[in-house]
N, C-alpha and C positions, 0 to 999 in steps of 0.2 A: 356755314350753311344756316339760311336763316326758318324759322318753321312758325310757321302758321299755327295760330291757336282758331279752334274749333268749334269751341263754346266753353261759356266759363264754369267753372266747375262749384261744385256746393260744399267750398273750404273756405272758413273764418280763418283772419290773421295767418294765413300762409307766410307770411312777408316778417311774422316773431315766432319770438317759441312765450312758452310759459314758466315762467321761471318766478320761483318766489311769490307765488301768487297774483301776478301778475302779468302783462301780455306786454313783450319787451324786444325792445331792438335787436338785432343781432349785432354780433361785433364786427363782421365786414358785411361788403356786398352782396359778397357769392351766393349763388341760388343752385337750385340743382332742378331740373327739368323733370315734369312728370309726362312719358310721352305716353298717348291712348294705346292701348295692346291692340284694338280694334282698327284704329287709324292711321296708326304711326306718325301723326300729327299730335303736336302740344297740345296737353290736355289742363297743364297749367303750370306754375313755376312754385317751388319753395324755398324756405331761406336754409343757405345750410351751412351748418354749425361747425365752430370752426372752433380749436382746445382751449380756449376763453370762454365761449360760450358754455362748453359742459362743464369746466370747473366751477365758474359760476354756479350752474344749477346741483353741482355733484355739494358743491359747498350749501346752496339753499336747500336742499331732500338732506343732509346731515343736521343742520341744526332744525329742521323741520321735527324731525325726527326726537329728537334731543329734548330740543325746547318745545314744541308746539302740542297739543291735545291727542295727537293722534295718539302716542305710545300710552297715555293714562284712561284712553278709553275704556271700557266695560266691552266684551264679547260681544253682548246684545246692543252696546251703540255700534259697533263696529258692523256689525253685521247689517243694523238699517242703514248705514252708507253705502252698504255692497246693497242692496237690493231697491235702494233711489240710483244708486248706479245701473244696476241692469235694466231699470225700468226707463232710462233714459236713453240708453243705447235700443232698446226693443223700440222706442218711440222713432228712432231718427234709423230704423229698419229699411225703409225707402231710397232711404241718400247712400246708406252704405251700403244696398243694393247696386247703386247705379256708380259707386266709386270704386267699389273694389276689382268688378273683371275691368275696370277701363285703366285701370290703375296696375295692375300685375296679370293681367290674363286669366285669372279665377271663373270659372263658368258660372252666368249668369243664373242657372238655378240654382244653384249651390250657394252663392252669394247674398242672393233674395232674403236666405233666412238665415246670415252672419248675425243679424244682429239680436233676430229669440233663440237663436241658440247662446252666446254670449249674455245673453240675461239670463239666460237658465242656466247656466255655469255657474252665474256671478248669486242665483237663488243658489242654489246646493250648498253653495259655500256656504252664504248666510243661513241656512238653515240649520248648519252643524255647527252654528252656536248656542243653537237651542237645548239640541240633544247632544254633543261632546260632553266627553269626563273630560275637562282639564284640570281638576285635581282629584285623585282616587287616594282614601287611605290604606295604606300596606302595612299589614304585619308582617317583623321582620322576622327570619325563622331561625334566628340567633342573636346571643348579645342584646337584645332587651332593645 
């Protein structure tokens, strides 16, 4: 059955993943269909990943992890990455409006505001880097 596409949809690089920092081929062809919940017509196609592809990336998120900046960060840098993240997601508000019920059936009010709520998430978070105890000193009430 072949299916008609609709209009093209407001997705970068559907056709890689991200892996490594990078925007990268996948390991086969395979794509996996996105069909409109609205239309039941193709709303667009993605690459889909196949146990090469995630080892790959399961392998680049461990030495990312390992070796790269993130795990020596400070609280307070971590936390301005979560709230330049939410502020980026609150910005592309519009697109993930119009992606998400055509994409899974989500009701378009609801949807509308996926993307400040999702930054307001991503604030809470960052914000309880400000105010968290993450070290408290305890007297022990034994043994010295």
């Amino acid at each position: 059955m072949s299916v008609a596409r609709t209009m093209e949809a407001p997705v970068r690089h559907a056709d890689r993943f991200f892996i490594d920092g990078a925007w990268v081929e996948p390991s086969s062809d395979a794509t996996i269909d996105v069909i409109d919940s609205g239309t039941e017509e193709l709303y667009y196609s993605i690459a889909e990943a196949a146990p090469d592809d995630v080892s790959r990336a399961v392998v680049a998120a461990r030495q990312a992890f390992d070796e790269g900046p993130w795990s020596r960060l400070t609280h307070a840098e971590r936390a301005e990455y979560l709230r330049a993240l939410g502020a980026a997601l609150g910005e592309r508000n519009d697109v993930l409006g119009q992606l998400w019920p055509r994409q899974s059936g989500a009701l378009y009010k609801f949807a509308q505001y996926a993307g400040r709520i999702g930054s307001g998430v991503l604030g809470s978070y960052a914000a309880l880097a400000d105010t968290f105890a993450f070290e408290e000193e305890c007297q022990p009430t034994a043994g010295g």
